[in-house]
C-alpha positions as CSV (number, residue, x, y, z in Angstrom):
1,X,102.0,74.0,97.0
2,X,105.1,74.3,99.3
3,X,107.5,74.1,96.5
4,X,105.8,76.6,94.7
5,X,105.6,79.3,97.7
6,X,109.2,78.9,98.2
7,X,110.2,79.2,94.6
8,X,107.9,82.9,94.7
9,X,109.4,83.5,97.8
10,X,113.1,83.2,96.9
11,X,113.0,84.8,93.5
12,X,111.7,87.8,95.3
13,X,113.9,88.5,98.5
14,X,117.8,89.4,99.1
15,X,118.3,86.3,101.4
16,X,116.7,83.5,99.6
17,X,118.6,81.2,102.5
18,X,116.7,82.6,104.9
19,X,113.0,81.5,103.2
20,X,111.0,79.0,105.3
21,X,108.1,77.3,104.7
22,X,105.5,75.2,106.1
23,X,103.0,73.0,104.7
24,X,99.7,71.7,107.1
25,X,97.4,70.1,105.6
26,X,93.9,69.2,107.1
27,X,91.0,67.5,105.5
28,X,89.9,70.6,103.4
29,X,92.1,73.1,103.6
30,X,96.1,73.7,103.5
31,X,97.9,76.1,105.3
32,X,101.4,77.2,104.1
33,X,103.1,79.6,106.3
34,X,105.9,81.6,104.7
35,X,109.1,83.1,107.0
36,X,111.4,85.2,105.6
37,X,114.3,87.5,107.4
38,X,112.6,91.2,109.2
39,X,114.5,93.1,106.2
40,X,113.1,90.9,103.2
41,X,109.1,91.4,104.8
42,X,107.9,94.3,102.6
43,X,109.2,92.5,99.3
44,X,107.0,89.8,100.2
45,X,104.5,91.7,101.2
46,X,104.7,94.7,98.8
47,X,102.8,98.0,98.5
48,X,99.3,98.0,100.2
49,X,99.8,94.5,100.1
50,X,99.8,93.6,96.4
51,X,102.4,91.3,96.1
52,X,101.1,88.7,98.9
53,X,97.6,89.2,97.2
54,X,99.5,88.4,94.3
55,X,101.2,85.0,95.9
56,X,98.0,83.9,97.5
57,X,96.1,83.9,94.0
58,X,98.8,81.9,92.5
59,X,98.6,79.2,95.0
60,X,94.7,79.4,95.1
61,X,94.8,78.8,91.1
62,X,96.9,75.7,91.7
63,X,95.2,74.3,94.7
64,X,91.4,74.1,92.5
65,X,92.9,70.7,91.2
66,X,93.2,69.1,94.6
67,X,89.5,70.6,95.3
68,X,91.1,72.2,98.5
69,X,91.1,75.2,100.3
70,X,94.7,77.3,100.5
71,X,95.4,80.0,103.1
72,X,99.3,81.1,102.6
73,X,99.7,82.9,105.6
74,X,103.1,85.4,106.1
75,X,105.2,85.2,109.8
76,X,108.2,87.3,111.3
């Protein structure tokens, strides 16, 4: 899930370098927390928030394998 946030993450903003992301898993649920630079926030986030919409059904469509619950959360 990690790899696959940052890959989504990269392609999208003007620092790619700057993309960090972390992966904690409990016994249910994952949580991946994605960091990017101040300026590259609103092309992660997008308009009205489509785009992390967008990235969290992604990752929700892979995680249904592992029978786990995904929460992608995004920090400054």
């Amino acid at each position: 899930m990690k790899e696959l946030v940052e890959l989504i993450a990269r392609a999208l903003v003007d620092n790619p370098e700057s993309v960090e992301v972390n992966q904690v898993e409990g016994e249910q649920s994952i949580i991946i927390e994605l960091k990017v630079a101040p300026d590259d926030m609103g092309k992660v986030i997008g308009k009205q928030g489509r785009i992390a919409k967008a990235i969290r059904t992604i990752v929700k469509a892979a995680a249904t394998r592992d029978s786990k619950r995904v929460v992608v959360e995004i920090i400054e």
